[in-house]
N, C-alpha and C positions, 0 to 999 in steps of 0.2 A: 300507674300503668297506662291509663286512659291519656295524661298530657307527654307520654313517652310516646306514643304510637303517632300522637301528632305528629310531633315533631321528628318523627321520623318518617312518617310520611310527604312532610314538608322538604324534607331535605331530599326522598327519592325523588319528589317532581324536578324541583330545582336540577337535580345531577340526571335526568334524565330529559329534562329539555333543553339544558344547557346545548348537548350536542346535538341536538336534533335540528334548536335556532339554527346553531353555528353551518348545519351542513342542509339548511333548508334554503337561500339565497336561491331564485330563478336565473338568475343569470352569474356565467363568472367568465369575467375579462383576459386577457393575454397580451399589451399591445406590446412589440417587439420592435424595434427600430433596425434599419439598415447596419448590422453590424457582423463581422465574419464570428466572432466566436457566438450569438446568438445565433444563429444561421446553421451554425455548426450543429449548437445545442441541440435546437428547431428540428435539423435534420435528420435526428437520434428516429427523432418518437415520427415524423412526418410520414405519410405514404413516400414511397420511393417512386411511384409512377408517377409524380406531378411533377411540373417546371418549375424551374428558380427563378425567382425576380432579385430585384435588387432591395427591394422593400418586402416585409410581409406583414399582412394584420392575422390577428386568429378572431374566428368568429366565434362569440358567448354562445353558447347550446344549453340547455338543460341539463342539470345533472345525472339523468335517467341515462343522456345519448352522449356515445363519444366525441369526443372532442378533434373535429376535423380542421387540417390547417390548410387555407385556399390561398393560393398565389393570387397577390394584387398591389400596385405600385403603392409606393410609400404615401398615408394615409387615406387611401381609398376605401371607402365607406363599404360595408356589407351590403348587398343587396335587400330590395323590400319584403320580398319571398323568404329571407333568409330569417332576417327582424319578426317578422311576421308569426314563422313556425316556433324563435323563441320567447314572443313572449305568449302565445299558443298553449306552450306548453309548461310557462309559470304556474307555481303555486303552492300549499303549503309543504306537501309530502311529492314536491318535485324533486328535491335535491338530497332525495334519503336514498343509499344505495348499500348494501348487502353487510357491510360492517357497520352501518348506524342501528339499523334491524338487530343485528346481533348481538350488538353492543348495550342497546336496551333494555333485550332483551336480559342480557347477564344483567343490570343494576337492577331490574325487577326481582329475580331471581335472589338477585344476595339479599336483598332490603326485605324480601318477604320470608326471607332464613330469619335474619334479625328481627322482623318481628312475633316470631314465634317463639326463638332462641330466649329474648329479654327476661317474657312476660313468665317463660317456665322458670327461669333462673329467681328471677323477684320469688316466684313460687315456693320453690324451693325452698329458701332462703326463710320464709317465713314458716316453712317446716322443720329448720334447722334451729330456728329461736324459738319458737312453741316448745317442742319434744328433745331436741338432743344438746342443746348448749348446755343447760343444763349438768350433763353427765362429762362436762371437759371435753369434748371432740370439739376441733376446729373448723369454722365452716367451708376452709380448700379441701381437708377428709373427707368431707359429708358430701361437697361437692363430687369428689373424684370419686368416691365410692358410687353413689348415685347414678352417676353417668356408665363406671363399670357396669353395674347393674342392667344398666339399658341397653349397653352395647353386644352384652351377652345374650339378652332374653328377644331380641328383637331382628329378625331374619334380616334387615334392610338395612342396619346401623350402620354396617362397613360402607354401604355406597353412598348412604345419607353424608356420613364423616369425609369422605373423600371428595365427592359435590362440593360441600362448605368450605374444606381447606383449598380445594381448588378456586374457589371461587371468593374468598376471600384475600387468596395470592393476587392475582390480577385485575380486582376491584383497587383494592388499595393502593399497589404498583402503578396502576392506571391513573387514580386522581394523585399519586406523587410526579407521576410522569408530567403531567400536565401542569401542573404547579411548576417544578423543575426546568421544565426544557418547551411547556409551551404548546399546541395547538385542544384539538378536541378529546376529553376525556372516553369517546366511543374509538377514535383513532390507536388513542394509546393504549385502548387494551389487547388490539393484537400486536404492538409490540413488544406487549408484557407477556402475551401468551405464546408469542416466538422465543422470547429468552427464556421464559422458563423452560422451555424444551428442548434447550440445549441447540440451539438452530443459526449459527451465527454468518449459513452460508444465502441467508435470505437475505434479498435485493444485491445479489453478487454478479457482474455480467461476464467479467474477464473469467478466461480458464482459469490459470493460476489462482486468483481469485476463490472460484468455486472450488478447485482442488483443496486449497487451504482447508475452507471452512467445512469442506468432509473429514480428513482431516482432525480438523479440532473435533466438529461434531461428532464423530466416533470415539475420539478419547474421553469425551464432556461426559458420555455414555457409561462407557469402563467405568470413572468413577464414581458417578451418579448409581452403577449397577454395586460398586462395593460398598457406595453408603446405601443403598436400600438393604442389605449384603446383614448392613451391621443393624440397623433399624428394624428390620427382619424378623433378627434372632432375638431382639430385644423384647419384642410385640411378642414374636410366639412365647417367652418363655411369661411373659405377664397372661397371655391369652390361658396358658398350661395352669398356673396358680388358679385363676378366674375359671378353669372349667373342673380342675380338682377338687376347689372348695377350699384353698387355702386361704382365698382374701378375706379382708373383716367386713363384718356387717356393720353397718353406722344407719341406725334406727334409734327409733325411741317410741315407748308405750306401743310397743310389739310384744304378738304372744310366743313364747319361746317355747317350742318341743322337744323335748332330749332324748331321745331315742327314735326308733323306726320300730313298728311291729303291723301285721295287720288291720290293724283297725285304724292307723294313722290315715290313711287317705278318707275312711267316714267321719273322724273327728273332725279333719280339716273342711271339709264338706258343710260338717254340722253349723261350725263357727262359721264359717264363709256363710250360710244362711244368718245367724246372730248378729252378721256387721253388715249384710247387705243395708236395713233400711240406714246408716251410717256413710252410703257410700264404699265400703270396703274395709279393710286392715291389712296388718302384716302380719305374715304367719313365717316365721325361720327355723327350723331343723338344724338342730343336731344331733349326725347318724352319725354310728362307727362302720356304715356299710359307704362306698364310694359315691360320690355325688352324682355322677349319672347313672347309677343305678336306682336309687332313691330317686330321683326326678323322672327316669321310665316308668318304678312299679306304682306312685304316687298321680302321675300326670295325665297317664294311659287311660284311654275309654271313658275320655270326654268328660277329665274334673273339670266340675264345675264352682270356682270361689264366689260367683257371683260379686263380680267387682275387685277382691282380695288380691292380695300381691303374695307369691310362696317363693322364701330363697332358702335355698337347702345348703349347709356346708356339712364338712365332713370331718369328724376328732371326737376324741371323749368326753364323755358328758361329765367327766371326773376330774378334767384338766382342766386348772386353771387359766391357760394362756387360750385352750378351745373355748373354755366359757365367757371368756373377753371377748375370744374373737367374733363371737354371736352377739357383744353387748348387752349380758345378762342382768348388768345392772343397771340398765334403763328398761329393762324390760317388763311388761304392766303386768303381766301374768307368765308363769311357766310352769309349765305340765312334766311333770314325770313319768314316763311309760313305766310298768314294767316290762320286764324280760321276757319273755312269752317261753327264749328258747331253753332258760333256768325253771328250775325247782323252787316253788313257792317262798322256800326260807334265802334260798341265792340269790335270786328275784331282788327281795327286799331288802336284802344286805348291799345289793349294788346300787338301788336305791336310797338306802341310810347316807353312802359314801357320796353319791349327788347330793343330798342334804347339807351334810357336810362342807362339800366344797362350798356350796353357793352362802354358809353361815359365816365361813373364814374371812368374806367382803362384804357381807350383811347383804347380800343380792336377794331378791334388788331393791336398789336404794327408795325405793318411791313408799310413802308409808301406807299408801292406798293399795299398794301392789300385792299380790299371791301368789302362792306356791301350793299346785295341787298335786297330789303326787298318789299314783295309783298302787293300793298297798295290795298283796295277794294274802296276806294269813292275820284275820282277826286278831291275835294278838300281840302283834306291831303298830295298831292303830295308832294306842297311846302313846307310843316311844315316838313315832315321824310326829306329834301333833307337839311334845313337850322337849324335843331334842333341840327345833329352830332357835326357841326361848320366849320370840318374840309370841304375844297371843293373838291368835286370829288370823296369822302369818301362812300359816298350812292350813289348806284343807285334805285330809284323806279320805277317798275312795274304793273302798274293796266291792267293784265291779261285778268280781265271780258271787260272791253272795249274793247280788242283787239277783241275776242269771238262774242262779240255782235256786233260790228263793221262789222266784215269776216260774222257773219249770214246775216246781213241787206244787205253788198253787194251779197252777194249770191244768194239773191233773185231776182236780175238784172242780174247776170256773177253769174252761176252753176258751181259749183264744184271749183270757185275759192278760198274757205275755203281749198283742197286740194292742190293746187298749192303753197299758203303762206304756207303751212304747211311744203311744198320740201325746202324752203330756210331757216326756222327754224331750220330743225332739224340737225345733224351732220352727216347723212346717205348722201351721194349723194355730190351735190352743197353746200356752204354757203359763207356766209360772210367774206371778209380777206381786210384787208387795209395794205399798203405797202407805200411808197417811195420810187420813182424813180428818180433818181436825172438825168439819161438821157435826162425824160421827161420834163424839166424844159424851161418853153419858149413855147412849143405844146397848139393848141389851145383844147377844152373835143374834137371835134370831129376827129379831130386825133387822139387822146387817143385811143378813144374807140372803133378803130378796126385798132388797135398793138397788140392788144393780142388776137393770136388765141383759148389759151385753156382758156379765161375769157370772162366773160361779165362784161365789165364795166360798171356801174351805178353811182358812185357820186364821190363827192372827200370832204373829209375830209381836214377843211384847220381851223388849229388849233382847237378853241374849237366850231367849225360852221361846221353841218355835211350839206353838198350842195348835195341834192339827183337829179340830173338829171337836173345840170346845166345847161347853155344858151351854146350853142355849139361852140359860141368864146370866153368863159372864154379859162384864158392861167394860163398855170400850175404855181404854185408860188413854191420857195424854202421852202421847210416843206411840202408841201401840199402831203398828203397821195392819195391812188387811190383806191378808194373803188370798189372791184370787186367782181362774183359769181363764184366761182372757186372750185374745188375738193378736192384740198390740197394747203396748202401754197405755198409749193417749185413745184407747179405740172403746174405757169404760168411765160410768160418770155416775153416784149415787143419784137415786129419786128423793125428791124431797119429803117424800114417805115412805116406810114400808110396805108391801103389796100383803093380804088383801085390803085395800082402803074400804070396803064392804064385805060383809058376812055373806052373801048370796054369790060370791064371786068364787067361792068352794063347796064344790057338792057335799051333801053332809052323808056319810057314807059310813057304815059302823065299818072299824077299823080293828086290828086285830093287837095285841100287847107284845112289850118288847121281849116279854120270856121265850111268848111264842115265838116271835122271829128268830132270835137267838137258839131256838129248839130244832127251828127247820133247819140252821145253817150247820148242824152236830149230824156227825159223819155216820151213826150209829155204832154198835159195838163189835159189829163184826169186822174180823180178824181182815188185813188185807195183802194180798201176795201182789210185791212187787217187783219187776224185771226192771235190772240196768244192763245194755249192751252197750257195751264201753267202756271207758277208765280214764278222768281227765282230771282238773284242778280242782271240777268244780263236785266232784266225788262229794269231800268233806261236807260243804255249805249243802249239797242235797241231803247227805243223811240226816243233818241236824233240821233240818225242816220237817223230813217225811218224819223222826223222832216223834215230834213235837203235833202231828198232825195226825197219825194212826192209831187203830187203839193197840191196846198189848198183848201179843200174841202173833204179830204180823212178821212177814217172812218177808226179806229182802235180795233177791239172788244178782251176782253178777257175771255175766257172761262178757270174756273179753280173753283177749289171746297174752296178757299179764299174770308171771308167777305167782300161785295160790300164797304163798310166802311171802312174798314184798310186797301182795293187798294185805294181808293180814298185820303185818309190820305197820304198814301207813295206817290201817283203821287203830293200831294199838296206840301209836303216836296220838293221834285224834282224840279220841278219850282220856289219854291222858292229858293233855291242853284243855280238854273239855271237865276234868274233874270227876268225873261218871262212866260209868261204863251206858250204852246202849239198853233200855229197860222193854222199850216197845216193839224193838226188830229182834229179827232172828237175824244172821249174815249169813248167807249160802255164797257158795265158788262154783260156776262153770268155766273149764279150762280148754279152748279152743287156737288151735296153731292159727296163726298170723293172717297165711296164705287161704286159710278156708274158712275168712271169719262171714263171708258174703255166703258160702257154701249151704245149698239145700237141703241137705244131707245132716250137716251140723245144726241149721237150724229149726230145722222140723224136730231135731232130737228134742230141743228147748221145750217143746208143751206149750209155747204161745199161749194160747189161746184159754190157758187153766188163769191166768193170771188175770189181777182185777186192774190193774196201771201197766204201762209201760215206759221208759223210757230211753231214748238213743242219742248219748252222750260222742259229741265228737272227737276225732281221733287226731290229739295235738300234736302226736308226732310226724303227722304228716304236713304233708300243703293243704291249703281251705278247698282247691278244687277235687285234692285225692282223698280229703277226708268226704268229703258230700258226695262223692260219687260212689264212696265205702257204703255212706249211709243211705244213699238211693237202692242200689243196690240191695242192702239186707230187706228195707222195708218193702220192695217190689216181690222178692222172695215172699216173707212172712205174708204180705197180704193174699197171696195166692195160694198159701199153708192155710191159711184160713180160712177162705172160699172153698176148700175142701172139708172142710170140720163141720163135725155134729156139734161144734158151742154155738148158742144163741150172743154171745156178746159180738160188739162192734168193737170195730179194730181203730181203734185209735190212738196212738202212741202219741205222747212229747216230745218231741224233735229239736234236736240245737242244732242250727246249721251255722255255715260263716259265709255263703255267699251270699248276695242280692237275689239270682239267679235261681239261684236252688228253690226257692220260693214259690215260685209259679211255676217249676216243676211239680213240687211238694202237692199243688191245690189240683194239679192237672191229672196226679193221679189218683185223687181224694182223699188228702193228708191235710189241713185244716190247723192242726194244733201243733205250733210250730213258735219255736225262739230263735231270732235271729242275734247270738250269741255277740259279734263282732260292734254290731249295730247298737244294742244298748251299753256296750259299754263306750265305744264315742260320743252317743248320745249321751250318757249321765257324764262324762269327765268334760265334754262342754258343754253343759250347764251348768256346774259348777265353777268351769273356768270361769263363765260370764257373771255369775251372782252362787259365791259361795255359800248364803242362806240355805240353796236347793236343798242344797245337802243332809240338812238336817228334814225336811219335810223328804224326801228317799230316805230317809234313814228312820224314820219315825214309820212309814208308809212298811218299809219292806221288815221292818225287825216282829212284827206277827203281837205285841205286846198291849198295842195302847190302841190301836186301829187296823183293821182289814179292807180289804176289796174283793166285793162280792157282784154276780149276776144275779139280779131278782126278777123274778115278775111282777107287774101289778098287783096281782090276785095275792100275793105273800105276805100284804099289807092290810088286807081285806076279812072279816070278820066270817066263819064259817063259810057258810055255801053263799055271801052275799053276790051277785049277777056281778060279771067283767063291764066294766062302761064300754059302750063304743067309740068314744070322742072324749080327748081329757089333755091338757094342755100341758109343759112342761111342770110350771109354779103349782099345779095342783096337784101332782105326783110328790113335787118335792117335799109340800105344804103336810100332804099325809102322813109321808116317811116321818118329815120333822114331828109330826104328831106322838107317833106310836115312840120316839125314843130318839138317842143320839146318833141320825142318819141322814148323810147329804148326799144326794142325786147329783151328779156329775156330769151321764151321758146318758142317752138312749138309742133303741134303732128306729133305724128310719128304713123305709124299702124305695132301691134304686129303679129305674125306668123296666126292668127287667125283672123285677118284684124281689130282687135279692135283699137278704135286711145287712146293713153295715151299720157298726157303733156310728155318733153324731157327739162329738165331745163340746159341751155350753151349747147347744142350738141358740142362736138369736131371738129366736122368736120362741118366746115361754108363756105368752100370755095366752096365743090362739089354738084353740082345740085340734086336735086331729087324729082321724083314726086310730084307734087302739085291738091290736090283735093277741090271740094268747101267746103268740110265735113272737111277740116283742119282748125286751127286756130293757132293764135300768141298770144300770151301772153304779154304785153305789159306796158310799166310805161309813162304814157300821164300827161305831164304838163300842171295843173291849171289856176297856175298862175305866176307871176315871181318874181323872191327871189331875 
């Protein structure tokens, strides 16, 4: 690229001084001999107020001044005065006049098109052979597709295109003219730029003459206007394909999306963070909703890919010729939405049939490549994971469990829906597995404080993710280290484990793992819980609250859905689940549509008798009429409450689906809050990026083998022993690690304004700092043993 730009730059000087030499000459000659038809000539261009001699000389001027023709007998010399003013007036940029200027300035102009034009092209090109040759496309496809691409997405490309082809007409006409027929390549481009305009009555003096060439010139017109006529409808009906979605994608190691739902514009978000430090990706869509409507609801209110390239087409995610025309089979990852606007088992049956399609071509072909695909009903897991064939080929996500899961804990440890949210997403902390082969022989609790800028949590030891192993597991050759870290290259083991000295942990009587395990038990009284609403994630709550209340406990649901068709769907439930319900009761409140916000309705509820609440969003609506549903009711309820003789605090579960609704939510003192749309983008790109996740969310959320708890310090702490005032990360975590199988995560920190916010891996774990009773630790407490 570097010896192209020479040499084309060598060649703009050369064709750009060429004429500049040629029309820079200080002086130019005329001498005319006593002759009637030069005389004649002579007389055309002459002043008509001078006298005729028999002889005439022309005096040489400068090219700046016109050229004056003075009567003087045959070889009569110019005067001193006259010699004088021209050579006066020599010099280098004497003899440039309004078409050398222009002329220049167009060879500058095309040379430095070309040199932009090359060097993308070379670009290209070497994007074409990395990524897509490979999959059989030619590199004039990948070419024209590309540039389609650009011409579309880029407000200026029509006048860019039209500049270049103009200016490539008359550049090259111009140096054929000059070769051809002879003088200055800056001369010949305005005769190239007179013909091309269809102008054949320029330098015409006689009438007839210029009648003519109007004339022509208007008919040159007419047909010039019925081939633009026909080149037109050509363009529009190419431009109609190109803005409907019907052209091909021609990519490669792009992430494919096959569907549209809500939460598509935060997934794309999510990944457009995951490829930023990459320089960017390609994200392609395919919706069965029109392509500019998908590129409005998608692009609206200032997405940001952070570098990322989004092309959206529009066809079935079930069609084979639509799955081509996305290039599914060079594609590095593809995601499967579900249906949002189907029924959990619809959902995942039009999902099995995308499976399907994409196994008939083995898409895609890459053996590094996956297929996530978001299932909605627990027992389809296994069928999307064993149907591809290939192993390791699918990863499945059931989202709503997660959702439903983080709500039901939430209800016990507030605002820990936010905190799973800091390890999902790609903002901050996440997920990264490595091998050390230093560490090979070290038992986890050495591990996991060698690395000051991680938190270690598990170790991946082939295809068994071990989250928060027994603390004399010893590191095996393979075995990866699963840590929360900032960036990949941003952690690096110490060449010991911390503490290198005994006095570098306060020795503090500490309290036993039973006890802990006894604080974190809910006690045995009975607990009444409220649902207002009725959504997917129904199921995946009861079998949490099930599995988390003691028995005895009352479960009511208030929603404006037939007492019959809950009872139908809870009977399905248990029966997929094998059991019937041991620990709830199920109650029905049955509330019309119109007055589900209604005060009247809900002051009838008794609020305030209940020990939980929770306000499940309303999926048949839109994400902004359902949060307005739910601002609404809980604005109501909390002012039903401020009226009440209950001493409890009004704090309901909340799922919402905006961004927005969030800082509403805090603004009217609502705190405990899921932002429903949000984790599920966030866990299906993480997964898209390092399928592993998956199993550390799935270990994490299944309730089985490990929890997530808020502690205090003092929980750790043996009877009435004194709270420290000052105590560092590593020495929090060093105690935890004492009393049993528990790894410190996060804690709070208080902001300029004394508010405390979680702080997930803090940097700095060695140096002490304030400790108040109002802090807390974040924590990963083992169940049971693996």
């Amino acid at each position: 690229p570097h010896g192209a730009r020479l040499l084309l730059a060598a060649i703009a000087v050369v064709a750009l001084c060429a004429p500049a030499v040629a029309a820079t000459h200080p002086r130019r000659s005329l001498n005319l001999r006593s002759d009637p038809a030069q005389r004649s000539l002579l007389a055309t261009f002459a002043d008509s107020s001078l006298p005729t001699f028999d002889g005439f000389a022309a005096v040489s001027l400068p090219a700046t001044e016109p050229i004056r023709v003075f009567d003087a007998p045959k070889g009569a010399a110019t005067t001193p005065k006259d010699e004088a003013k021209a050579k006066s007036s020599g010099g280098f940029f004497s003899g440039w006049n309004a078409h050398h200027v222009g002329g220049t300035l167009v060879f500058i102009s095309f040379f430095a098109f070309l040199l932009v034009l090359i060097p993308t092209v070379q670009r290209e090109k070497a994007v074409y052979e990395e990524a897509v040759k490979p999959s059989g496309e030619t590199l004039g496809a990948f070419l024209n597709y590309r540039f389609m691409d650009w011409f579309t997405s880029n407000v200026y490309a029509p006048s860019i295109v039209l500049v270049f082809l103009t200016l490539t007409l008359i550049v090259c006409g111009a140096v054929l003219y000059s070769f051809l027929v002879g003088g200055s390549p800056s001369k010949a481009l305005w005769r190239i730029f007179v013909w091309s305009t269809a102008s054949p009555a320029e330098g015409e003096t006689s009438g007839g003459g210029r009648f003519l060439g109007t004339i022509v010139t208007v008919c040159g017109l007419i047909i010039l206007s019925l081939l633009l006529g026909i080149v037109s409808e050509v363009f529009s009906s190419k431009m109609n394909e190109i803005k409907t979605g019907a052209t091909r994608v021609v990519e490669g190691d792009h992430v494919l999306i096959l569907g549209y739902t809500d939460c598509t514009r935060l997934l794309l978000e999510e990944l457009g963070k995951a490829r930023a430090s990459e320089g960017g990706g390609v994200f392609v869509i395919l919706a069965k909703e029109p392509k500019d409507e998908v590129e409005a609801a998608v692009g609206g209110d200032g997405l940001n890919l952070r570098g990322s390239r989004l092309i959206v087409r529009s066809g079935s995610q079930c069609s084979m010729r639509d799955l081509k025309k996305v290039c599914a089979g060079s594609a590095k990852q593809i995601v499967i939405l579900a249906d949002t606007t189907a029924g959990p088992e619809e959902a995942d049956a039009r999902s099995l049939r995308t499976l399907v399609a994409l196994k008939t071509r083995n898409w895609p072909l890459s053996a590094e490549s996956r297929i996530v695909v978001q299932c909605c009903s627990e027992p389809n897991r296994t069928l999307f994971k064993e149907l591809y064939g290939e192993a390791g080929k699918v990863e499945v996500v059931i989202v709503g469990d997660i959702v439903a899961k983080l709500m039901a804990q939430s209800a016990f440890q507030p605002r820990l829906a936010r905190v799973f949210g800091m390890m999902l997403g790609f903002e901050g902390d996440e997920f990264y597995m490595k091998e050390w082969p230093e560490l090979t022989g070290r038992t986890f609790r050495e591990v996991a404080f060698m690395f000051q800028e991680a938190v270690v949590i598990g170790v991946m030891s082939g295809e068994k993710c071990l989250v928060n192993p027994d603390w004399e597991y010893r590191i095996k050759d393979g075995d990866e280290i699963i840590v929360l870290a900032e960036d990949d290259g941003s952690y690096f083991p110490n060449d010991k484990p911390w503490p290198s000295k005994d006095d570098e942990v306060p020795k503090t009587p500490l309290t036993t793992a039973r006890e802990l395990a006894e604080q974190s038990m809910r006690g045995d009284n009975a607990q009444k819980v409220l649902v207002l609403g009725w959504n997917s994630k129904v199921a995946p709550l009861m079998a949490a609250l099930e599995s988390m209340v003691p028995k005895g406990s009352s479960l009511t649901f208030y929603s404006h859905r037939e007492v019959e068709d809950r009872e139908e769907e809870i009977g399905k439930l248990e029966a997929e689940k094998g059991q019937e319900y041991e620990n709830l009761t199920i109650n029905h409140k049955l509330v019309e549509d119109e007055k589900f916000t209604s005060r009247l309705a809900l002051d009838g509820l008794n609020h305030t008798q209940y020990d939980t609440i929770f306000v499940l969003a309303e999926e048949e609506k839109s994400k902004s009429e359902a949060d307005e549903r739910t601002m609404a009711a809980l604005i109501q309820m909390k002012w039903i409450a401020a009226g009440s003789q209950e001493a409890r605090t009004f704090q309901p579960v909340i799922e919402t689906c905006e961004d927005a609704t969030a800082e509403h939510l805090e603004c009217c003192g609502f705190t405990n809050y899921v932002h429903s749309n949000s984790l599920v983008s966030m866990a299906l790109a993480a997964v898209t990026e390092d399928p592993s996740v998956n199993m550390i969310y799935a270990n994490f959320m299944s309730g089985l083998e490990n929890t997530f708890e808020f502690r205090r310090y003092s929980d750790f702490l043996k009877g009435e022993v004194r709270l420290p005032t000052k105590i560092s990360f590593w020495q929090a975590a060093y105690h935890a690690s004492i009393i049993g199988q528990v790894i410190v995560v996060a804690w709070t920190e208080a902001d300029k304004d004394g508010q405390l916010h979680f702080v997930m891996n803090p940097k700095d774990k060695l140096t002490p700092r304030l400790w108040t009773a109002d802090d807390r630790l974040v924590v990963i407490r083992r169940l049971r043993d693996v």
